[in-house]
N, C-alpha and C positions, 0 to 999 in steps of 0.2 A: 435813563439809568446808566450810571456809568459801568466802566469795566469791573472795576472793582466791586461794586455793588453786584456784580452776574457771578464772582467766584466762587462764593459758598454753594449758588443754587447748582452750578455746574461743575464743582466735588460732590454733591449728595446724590447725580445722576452720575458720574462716574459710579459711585458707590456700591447704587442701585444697579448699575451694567454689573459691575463683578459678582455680586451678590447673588445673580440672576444666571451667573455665567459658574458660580461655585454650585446651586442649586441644580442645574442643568448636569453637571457632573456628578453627581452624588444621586441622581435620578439613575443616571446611565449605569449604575453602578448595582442597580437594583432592580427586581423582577416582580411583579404583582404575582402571589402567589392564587390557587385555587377558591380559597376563602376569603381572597380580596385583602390580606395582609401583603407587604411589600420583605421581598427579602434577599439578600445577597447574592451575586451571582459565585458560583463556587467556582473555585481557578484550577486548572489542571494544566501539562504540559502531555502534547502526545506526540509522538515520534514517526514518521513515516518519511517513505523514499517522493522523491519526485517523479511520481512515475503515474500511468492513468489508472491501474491497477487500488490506487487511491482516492481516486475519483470522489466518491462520497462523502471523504475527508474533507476534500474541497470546497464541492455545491455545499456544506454543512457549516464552513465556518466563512465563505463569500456573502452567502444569500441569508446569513443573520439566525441559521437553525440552532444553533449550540447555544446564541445566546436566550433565543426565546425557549429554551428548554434552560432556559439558570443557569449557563454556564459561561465563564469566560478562558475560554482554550488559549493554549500559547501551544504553535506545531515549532517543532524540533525536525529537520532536516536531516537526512544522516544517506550515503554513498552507497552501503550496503546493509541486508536484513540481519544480521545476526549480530552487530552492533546498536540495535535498535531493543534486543532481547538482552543485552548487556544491560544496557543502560534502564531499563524496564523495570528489572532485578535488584540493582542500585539504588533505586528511588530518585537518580538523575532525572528521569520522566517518569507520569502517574499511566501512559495508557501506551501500547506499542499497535503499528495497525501496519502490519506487514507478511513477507511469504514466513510459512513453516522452515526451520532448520534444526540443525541435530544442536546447534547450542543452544536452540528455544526449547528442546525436547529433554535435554541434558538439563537445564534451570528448572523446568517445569517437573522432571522427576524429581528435582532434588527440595524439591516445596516452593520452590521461590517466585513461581509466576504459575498462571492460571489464564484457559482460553474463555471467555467470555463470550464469543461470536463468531462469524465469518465474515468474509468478506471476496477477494477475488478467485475466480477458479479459470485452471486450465479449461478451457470448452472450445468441440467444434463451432469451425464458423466466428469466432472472436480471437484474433490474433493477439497475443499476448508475449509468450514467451517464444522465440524460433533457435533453430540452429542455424549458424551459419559459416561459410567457408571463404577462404581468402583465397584471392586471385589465382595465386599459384595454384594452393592444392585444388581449386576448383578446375582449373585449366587441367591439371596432374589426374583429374576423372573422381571426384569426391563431388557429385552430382545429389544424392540423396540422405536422409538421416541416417539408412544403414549403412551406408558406405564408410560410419564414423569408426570403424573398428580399426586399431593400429594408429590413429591419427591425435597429433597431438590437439588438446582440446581445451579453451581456458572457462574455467567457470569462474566464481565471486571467492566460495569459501567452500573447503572439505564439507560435506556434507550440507551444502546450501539447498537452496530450491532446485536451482539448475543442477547440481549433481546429481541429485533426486531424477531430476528428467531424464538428464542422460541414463540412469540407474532402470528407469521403466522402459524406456525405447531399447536398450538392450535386451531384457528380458522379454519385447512382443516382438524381439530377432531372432532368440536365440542367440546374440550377444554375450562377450564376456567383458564386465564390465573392466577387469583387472587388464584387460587387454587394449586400453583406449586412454591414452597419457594422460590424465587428467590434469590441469595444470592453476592448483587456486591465486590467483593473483589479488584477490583480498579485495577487489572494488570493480563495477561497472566500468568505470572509466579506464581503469586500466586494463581489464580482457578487452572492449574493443580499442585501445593502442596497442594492444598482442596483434589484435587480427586483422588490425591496417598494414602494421608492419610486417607483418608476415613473418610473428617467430613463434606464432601456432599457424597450426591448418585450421582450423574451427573456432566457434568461441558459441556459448549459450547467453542468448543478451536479450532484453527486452526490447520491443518493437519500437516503444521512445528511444532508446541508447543506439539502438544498429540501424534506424531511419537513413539518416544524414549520412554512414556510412556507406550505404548501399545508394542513400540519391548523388555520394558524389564520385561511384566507382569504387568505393573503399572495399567491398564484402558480398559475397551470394547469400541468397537467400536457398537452405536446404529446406523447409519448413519448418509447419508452428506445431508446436507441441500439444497443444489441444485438439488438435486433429491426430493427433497418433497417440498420445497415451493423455484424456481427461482426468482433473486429479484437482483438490482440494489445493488450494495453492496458499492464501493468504488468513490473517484471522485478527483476531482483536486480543489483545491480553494483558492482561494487570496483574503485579504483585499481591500479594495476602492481606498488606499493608492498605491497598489503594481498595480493594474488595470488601474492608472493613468500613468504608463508607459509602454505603448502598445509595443515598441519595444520587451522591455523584454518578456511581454506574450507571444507575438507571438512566440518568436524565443523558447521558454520551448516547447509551443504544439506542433510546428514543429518536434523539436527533440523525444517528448515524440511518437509522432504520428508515426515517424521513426522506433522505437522501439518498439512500439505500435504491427506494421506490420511484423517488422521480426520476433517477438515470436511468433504472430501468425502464419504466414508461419510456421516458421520452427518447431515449438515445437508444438503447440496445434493440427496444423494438423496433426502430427503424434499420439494422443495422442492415446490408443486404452483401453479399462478396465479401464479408470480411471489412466493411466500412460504413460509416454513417453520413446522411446525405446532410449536406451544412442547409438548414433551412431556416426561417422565420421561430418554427418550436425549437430546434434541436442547437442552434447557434448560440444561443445565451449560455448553457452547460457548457457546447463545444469549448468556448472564451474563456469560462472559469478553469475549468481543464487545462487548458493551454497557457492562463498565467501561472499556474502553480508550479506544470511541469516545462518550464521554459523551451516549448516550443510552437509553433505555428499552429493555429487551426487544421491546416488542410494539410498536415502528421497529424495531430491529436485524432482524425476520422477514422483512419486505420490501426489503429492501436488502442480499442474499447475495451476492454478487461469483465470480461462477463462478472456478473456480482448478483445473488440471488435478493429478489426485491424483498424479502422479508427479514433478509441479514443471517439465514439458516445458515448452519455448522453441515458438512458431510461429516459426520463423528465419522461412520462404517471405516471412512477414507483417513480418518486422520488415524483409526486405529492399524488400519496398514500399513501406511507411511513410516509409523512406528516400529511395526515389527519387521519392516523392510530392514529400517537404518541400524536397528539392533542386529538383523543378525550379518550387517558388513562391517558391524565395530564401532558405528560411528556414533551411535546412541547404547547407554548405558541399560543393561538390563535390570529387569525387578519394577517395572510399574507398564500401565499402558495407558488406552486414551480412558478411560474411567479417572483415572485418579488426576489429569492435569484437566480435565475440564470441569469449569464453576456450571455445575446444572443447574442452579438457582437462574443462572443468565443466560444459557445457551437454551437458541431452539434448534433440537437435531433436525435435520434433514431424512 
């Protein structure tokens, strides 16, 4: 046969390749539902830091959870939390999965967002967030967390998480917080270039962000904040907008909850000193973690962000957080945590 006699049979299997390669994509794009009908997966964008404190976020959209619950996620990155409540609000992104702030508390008074879950907490024994001190002032005898009084200090944003912290370790001082420079420099990355360079004494950073710092001489370590004041740290939250389509929530806390469970099994239970041992079980998580939050395995150990396996809310706790921030000004009065939290979605703690 000749050449030409093979052309047609050898377009109709080209044909048959694409045809086979378009069917393949239009599958992937669809979900066997319950009843054995096939149906779309629903698209969402969620917003989180690269931090391990998201941990769940990660194992849930590496290891294929979000999609086998119907969904196909697109994460949005972002420097600091209170731009991630910005953008929440906006309907820039449908899901925010980061720490509490007074401009998440300030949105959420004002109708525009809603907590739907939890997610990371301050806890002993899981290093998370620490405080820490720069060479000089540490040499200059700023040895301890109380020691912070008088000293300048950088956190993210007025009334961020890390404010908050500082805001509780003062008050199990006896601290004045008006007494301790606060100093918001607006991003992670720039409080620890404050606190290399040494134009703070201090800075509140998380255990990913001040690692590298401290393994190359950069920063002291004063301690973690989950060993001196425990507290609600992180949470899950949607607009009213994104709330009105219950499918999709549900099938996120599903998967996140999934995810939720296996970090804790497998990682947090092993945690022992504040670290997790890199093993056979705990290595595959470890990996996912560490590509998300662009750093090494053997940081990502020390820096496990306690996460209750059932994705529980501390309400009690968010309800104080609240009436902390309200009465330093930094959250608006006239609502509390009843009115920003979706009860249909939250399981309290």
């Amino acid at each position: 046969m000749t050449q030409l006699a093979r052309a047609p049979k050898a377009r109709s299997g080209y044909l048959r390749l694409a045809f086979a390669g378009l069917l393949a994509l239009t599958a992937a794009s669809m979900i066997a539902s319950s009843d054995g009908r096939c149906e779309e997966l629903l698209k969402a964008k969620v917003g989180v830091l690269r931090l391990s404190s998201s941990a769940p976020v990660f194992i849930a959209q590496d290891k294929g959870y979000f999609r086998d619950a119907g969904l196909d996620i697109e994460l949005t990155f972002f420097d600091a939390a209170q731009p991630i409540a910005v953008a929440t609000a906006s309907g820039d992104i449908d899901f925010g999965i980061t720490a509490f702030t007074a401009g998440l508390y300030n949105l959420a008074g004002k109708g525009t967002l809603k907590v739907i879950g939890g997610m990371s907490r301050e806890k002993a024994g899981y290093p998370l967030i620490g405080y820490f001190a720069s060479n000089n002032a540490y040499a200059a005898g700023l040895k301890t967390p109380k020691d912070l009084a008088g000293k300048r200090i950088a956190v993210t944003q007025t009334g961020s998480s890390f404010h908050y912290s500082l805001g509780l370790l003062a008050d199990k001082y006896g601290l004045k917080l008006s007494d301790m420079k606060v100093l918001p420099l607006q991003s992670l990355s720039n409080a620890a270039a404050a606190l290399k360079g040494e134009t703070v004494d201090a800075a509140l950073l998380p255990a990913s962000t001040a690692r590298k710092l401290m393994d190359d001489g950069g920063a002291k370590l004063l301690g973690w904040v989950g060993d001196e004041t425990p507290w609600q740290l992180g949470a899950v939250f949607a607009s009213p907008k994104t709330l009105a389509n219950k499918p999709l929530v549900t099938r996120l806390l599903a998967a996140l909850v999934r995810a939720d469970r296996e970090y804790h099994d497998v990682i947090l239970a092993a945690v022992a000193h504040g670290k997790a041992p890199i093993n056979d079980k705990t290595e595959p998580l470890l990996e996912i973690i560490a590509k998300y939050t662009n750093l090494p395995v053997e940081q990502v150990v020390g820096n496990c962000a306690y996460i209750d396996p059932a994705g529980k809310l501390d309400v009690k706790n968010v309800g104080n957080q609240i009436d902390w921030l309200q009465e330093q000004g930094f959250v608006d009065k006239g609502f509390n945590a009843d009115f920003i939290i979706a009860k249909d979605f939250v399981k309290p703690d």
